[in-house]
Every structure is written in structure tokens, then in C-alpha cells.
N, C-alpha and C positions, 0 to 999 in steps of 0.2 A: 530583489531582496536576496542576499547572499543565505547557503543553508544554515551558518551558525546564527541568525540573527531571530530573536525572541516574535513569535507569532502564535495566533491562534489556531485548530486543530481546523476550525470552521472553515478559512478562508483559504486551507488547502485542499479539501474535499472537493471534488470534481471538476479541480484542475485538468487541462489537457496535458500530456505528459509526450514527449518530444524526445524521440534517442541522440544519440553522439551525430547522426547525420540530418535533422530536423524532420525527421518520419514520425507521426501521428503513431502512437502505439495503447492509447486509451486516455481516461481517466482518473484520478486518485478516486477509489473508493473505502480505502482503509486505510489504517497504519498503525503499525506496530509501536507501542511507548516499551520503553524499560526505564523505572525510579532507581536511576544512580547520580542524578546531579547533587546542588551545593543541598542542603539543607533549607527546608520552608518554614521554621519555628515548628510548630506543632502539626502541619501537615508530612515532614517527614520528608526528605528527598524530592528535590523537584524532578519532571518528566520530561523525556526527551525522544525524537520521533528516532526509533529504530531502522525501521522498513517502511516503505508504502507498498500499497496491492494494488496493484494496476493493469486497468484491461478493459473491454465492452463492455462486460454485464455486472452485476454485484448483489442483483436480489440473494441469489444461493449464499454468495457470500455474507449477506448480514443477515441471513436466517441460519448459518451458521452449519450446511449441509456440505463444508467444504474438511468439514471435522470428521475422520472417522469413526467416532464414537457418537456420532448423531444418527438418533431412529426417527423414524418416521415413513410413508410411504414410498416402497423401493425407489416407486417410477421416479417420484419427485428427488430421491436422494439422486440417483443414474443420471437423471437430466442435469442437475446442479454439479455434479463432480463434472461432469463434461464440460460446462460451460464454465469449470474452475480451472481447467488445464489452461485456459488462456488467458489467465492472469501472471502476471509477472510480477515478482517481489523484486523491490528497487528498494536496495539499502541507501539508507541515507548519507552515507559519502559518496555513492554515484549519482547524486543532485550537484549539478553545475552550476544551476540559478534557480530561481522561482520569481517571477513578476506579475505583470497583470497580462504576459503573452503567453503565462504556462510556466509548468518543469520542465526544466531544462538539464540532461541528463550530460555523463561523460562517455557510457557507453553507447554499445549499439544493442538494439533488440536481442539480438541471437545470442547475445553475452550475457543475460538476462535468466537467470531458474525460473522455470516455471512454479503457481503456488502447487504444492503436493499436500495431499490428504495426512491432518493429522491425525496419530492413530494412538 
């Protein structure tokens, strides 16, 4: 499936995601929408994938401990930012393909931001 073609959010969630040289670099486990498409009648702007977060782990990341402004117990926030560093934000114009063998990206890993704590 090419990246401009109409999909669900579902059936790209923990895809394997593939750099510019076929290296395993994770899984989709988020992504980023921004509402600036055509108009949806009354819902208002349709939605379009910005960024994916990609990497081993994601519990931190959908309990949301990867936000600087998230409290909770230190240890648990320290463990989860750690294991945030190895997330990589993949904008959606560095998607090559997506199919049923994965993301397939344009760059390489090391081209890649890592996610940073937002604050």
C-alpha cells in the first residue's frame, strides 16, 4: 500500500518497521494525527498520520510517562523515559511502502530523532 492511500490506524499498529537498508528497527506503536485535510461535513477536517513512534517497547509510551509533565512514581517515570530514548519518530514522508511485509522506510536508522521528552 503506497503512504498516500486511505487506511485504518488499526492495521498499522505493530507493524514491523524496516530502515533504507531492510534492518528491523521496531514496531509502530503510535502516531501522530494533525486535522488539516479535505472537510468531513460536520466532523470537521479529516485526519492524517503525521509521525509514527517506533521502537521495542511502548507500555511508557501509552501510559504517557514519555511527557515531561507526567507525575507519578520517579522510579516508574526514570524506567519509562529510558526506555523512550529508543524510540524513533518516523515522519510520514520517510514511509517508502507499508504492506503486509511491514514499513518500509527511505532512510536509515541513525537518520532517525530520537522521541524526546515533552515538557
Amino acid at each position: 500500500m503506497s503512504p498516500g492511500a486511505r487506511m485504518r490506524l488499526s492495521e498499522l499498529l505493530h507493524e514491523t518497521v524496516y530502515d533504507a537498508e531492510a534492518r528491523p528497527i521496531g514496531r509502530v506503536h503510535d502516531a501522530r494525527l494533525v486535522q488539516d485535510g479535505p472537510l468531513q461535513g460536520l466532523a470537521g477536517a479529516a485526519f492524517r498520520v503525521d509521525a509514527l513512534l517506533v521502537g521495542r517497547s511502548a507500555v511508557g509510551i501509552r501510559l504517557g510517562f514519555h511527557r515531561g509533565h507526567m507525575r507519578g512514581p520517579w522510579l516508574l517515570r526514570v524506567f519509562f523515559e529510558r526506555l523512550a530514548r529508543h524510540v524513533r519518530v518516523v515522519t510520514w514522508d520517510d514511509v517508502a511502502a507499508w504492506d503486509d511485509g511491514g514499513v518500509r522506510l527511505r532512510v536509515r536508522v541513525d537518520e532517525l530523532p530520537a522521541l524526546t521528552a515533552e515538557r
